[in-house]
N, CA, C and O atoms as a GROMACS GRO file, in nm:
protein
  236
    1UNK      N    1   5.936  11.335   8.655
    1UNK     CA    2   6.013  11.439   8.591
    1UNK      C    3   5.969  11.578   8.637
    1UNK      O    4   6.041  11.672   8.603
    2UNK      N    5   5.877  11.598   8.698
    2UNK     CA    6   5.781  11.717   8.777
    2UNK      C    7   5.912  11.753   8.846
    2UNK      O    8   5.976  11.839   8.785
    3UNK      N    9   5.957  11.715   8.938
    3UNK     CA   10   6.046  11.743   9.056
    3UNK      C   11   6.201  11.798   9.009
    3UNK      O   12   6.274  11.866   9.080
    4UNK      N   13   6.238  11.741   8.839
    4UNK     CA   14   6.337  11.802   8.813
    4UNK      C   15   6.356  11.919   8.755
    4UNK      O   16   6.455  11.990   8.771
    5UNK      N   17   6.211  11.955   8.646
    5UNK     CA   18   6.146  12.099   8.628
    5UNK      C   19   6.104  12.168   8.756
    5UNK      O   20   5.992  12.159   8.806
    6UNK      N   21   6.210  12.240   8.805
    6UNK     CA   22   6.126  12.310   8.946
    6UNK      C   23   6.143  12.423   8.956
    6UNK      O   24   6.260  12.459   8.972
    7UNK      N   25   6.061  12.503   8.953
    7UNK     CA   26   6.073  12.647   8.838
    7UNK      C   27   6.110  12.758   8.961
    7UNK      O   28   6.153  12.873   8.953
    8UNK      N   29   6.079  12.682   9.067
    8UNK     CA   30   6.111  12.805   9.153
    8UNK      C   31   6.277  12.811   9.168
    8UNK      O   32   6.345  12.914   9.176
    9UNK      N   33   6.320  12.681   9.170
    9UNK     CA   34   6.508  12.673   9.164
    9UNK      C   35   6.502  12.608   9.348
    9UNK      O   36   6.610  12.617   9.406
   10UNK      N   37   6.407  12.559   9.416
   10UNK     CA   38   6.444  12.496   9.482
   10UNK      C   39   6.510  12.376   9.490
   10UNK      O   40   6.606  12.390   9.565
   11UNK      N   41   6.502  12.275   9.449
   11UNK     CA   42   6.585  12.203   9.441
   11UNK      C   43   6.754  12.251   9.419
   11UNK      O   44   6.850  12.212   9.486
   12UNK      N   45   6.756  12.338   9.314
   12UNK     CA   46   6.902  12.439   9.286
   12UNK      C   47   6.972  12.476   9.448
   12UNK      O   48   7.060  12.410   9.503
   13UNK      N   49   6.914  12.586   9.495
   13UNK     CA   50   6.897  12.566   9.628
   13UNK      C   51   6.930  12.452   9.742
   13UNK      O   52   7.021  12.466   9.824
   14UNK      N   53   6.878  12.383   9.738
   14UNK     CA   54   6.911  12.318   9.865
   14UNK      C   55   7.033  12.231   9.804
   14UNK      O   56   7.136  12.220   9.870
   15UNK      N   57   7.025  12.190   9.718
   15UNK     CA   58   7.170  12.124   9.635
   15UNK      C   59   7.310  12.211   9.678
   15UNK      O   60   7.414  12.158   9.718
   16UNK      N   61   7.292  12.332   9.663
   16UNK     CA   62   7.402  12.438   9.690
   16UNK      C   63   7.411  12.430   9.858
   16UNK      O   64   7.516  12.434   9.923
   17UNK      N   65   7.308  12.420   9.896
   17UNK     CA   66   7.303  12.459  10.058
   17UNK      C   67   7.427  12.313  10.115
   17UNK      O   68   7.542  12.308  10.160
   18UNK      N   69   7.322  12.216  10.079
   18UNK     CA   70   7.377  12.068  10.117
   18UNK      C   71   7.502  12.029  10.067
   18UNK      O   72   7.547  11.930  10.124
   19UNK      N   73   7.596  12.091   9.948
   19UNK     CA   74   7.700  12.091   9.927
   19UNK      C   75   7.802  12.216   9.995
   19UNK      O   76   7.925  12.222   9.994
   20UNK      N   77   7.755  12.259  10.022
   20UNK     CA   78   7.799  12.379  10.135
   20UNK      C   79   7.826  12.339  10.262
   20UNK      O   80   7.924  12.398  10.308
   21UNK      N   81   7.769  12.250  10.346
   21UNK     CA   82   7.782  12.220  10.421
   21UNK      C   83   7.846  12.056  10.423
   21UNK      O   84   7.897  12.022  10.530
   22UNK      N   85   7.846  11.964  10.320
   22UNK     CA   86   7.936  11.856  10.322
   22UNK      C   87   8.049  11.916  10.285
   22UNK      O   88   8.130  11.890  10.373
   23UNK      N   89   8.100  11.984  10.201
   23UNK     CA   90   8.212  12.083  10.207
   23UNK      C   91   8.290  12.118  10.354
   23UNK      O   92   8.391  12.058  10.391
   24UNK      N   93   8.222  12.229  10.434
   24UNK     CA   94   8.258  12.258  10.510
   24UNK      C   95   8.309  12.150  10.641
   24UNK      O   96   8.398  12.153  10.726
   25UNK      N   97   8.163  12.026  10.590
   25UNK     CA   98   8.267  11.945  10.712
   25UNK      C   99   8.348  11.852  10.645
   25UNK      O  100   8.334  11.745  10.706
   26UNK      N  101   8.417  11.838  10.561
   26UNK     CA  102   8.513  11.791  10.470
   26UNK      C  103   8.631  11.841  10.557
   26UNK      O  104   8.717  11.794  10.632
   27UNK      N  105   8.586  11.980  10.500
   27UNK     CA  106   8.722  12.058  10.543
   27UNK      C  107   8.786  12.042  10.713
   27UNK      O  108   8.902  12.034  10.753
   28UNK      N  109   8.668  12.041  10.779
   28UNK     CA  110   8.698  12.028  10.933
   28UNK      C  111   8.780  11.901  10.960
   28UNK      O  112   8.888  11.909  11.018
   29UNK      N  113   8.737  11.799  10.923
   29UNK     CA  114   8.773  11.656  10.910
   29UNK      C  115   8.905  11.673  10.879
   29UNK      O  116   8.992  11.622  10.950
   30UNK      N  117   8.938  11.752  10.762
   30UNK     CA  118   9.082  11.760  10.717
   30UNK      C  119   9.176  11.842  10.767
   30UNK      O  120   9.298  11.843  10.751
   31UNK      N  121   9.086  11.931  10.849
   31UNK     CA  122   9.200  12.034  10.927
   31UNK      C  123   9.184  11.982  11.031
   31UNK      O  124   9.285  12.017  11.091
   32UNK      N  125   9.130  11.924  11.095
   32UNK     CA  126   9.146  11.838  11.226
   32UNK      C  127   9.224  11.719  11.240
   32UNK      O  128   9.271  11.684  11.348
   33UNK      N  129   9.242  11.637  11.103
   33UNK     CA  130   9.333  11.528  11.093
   33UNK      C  131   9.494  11.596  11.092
   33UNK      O  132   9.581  11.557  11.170
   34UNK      N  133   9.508  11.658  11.031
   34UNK     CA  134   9.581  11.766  10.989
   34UNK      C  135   9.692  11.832  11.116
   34UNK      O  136   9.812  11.809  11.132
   35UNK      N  137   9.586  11.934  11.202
   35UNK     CA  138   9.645  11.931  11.343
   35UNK      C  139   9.665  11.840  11.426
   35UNK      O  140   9.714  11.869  11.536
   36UNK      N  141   9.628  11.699  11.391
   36UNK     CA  142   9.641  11.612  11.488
   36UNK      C  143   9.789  11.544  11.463
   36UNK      O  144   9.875  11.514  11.546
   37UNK      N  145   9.790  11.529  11.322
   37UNK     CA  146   9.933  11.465  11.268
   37UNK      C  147  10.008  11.570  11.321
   37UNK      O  148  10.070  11.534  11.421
   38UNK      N  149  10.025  11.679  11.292
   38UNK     CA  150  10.130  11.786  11.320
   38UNK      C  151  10.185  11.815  11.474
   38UNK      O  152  10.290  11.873  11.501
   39UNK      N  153  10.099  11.765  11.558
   39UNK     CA  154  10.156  11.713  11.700
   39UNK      C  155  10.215  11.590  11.736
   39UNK      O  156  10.318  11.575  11.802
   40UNK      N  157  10.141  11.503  11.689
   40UNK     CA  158  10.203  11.387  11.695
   40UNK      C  159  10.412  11.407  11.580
   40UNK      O  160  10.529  11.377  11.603
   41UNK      N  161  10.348  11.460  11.490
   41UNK     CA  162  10.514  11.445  11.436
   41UNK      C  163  10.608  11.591  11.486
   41UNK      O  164  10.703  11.650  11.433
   42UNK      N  165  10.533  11.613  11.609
   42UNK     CA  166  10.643  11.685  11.700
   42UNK      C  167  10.711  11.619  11.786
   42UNK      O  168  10.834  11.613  11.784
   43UNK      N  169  10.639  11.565  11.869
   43UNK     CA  170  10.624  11.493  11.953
   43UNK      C  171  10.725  11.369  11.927
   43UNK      O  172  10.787  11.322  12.023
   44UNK      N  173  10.738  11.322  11.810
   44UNK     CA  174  10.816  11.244  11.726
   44UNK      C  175  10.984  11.295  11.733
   44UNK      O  176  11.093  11.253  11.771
   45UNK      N  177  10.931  11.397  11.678
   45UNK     CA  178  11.076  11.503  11.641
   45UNK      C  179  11.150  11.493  11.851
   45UNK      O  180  11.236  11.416  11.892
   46UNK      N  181  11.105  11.554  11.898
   46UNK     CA  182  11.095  11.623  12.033
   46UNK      C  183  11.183  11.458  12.075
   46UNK      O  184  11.302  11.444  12.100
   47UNK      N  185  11.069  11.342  12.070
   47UNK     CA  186  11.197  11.240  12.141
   47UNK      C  187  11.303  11.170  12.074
   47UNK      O  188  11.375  11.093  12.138
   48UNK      N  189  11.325  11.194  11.924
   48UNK     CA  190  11.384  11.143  11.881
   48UNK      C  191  11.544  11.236  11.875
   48UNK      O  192  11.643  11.208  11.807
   49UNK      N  193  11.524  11.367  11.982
   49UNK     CA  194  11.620  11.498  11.978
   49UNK      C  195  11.637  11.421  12.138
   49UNK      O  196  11.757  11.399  12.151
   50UNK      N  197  11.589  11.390  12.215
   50UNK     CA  198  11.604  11.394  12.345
   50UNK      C  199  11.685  11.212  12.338
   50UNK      O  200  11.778  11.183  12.413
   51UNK      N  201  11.635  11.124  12.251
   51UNK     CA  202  11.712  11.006  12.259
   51UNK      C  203  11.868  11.020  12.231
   51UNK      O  204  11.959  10.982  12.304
   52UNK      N  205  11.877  11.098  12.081
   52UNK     CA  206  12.014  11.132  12.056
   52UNK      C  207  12.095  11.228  12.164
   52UNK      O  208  12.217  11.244  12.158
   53UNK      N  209  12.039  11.270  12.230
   53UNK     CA  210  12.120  11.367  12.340
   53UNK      C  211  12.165  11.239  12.421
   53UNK      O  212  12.285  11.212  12.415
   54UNK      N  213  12.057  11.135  12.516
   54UNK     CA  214  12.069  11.056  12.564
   54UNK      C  215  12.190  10.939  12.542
   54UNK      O  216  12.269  10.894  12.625
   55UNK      N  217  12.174  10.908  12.406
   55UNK     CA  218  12.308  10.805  12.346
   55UNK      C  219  12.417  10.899  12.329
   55UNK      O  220  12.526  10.843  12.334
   56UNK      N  221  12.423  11.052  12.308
   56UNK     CA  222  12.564  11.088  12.337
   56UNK      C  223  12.639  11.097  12.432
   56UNK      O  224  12.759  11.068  12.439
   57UNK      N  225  12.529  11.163  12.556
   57UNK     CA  226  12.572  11.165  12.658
   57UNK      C  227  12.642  11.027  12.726
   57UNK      O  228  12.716  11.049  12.823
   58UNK      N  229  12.624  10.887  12.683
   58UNK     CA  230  12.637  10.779  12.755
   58UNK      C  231  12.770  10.785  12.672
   58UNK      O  232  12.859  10.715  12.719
   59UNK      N  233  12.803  10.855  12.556
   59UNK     CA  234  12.945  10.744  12.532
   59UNK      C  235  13.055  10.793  12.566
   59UNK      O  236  13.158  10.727  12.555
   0.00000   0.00000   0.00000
């Protein structure tokens, strides 16, 4: 119980630090998944505009 009385507030400290930084790469993770979908459902968009041109043009 020594270690949870810690008068200086270190433990406080590094708790904040270490949630600061799983945070931040949370966020990366999610803005990186994020931009990755958002190309891919262009990319989506983009041939699914170029197929319908394709089947009009044929009829």
């Amino acid at each position: 119980m020594g270690s949870i009385r810690n008068e200086q507030g270190a433990m406080l400290v590094t708790a904040i630090i270490l949630l600061f930084f799983v945070s931040l790469f949370l966020f990366s993770i999610v803005s990186w998944h994020d931009s990755m979908y958002r190309s891919f459902d262009s990319l989506e968009t983009y041939y699914e505009n170029e197929t319908m041109k394709i089947m009009k043009r044929d009829e």
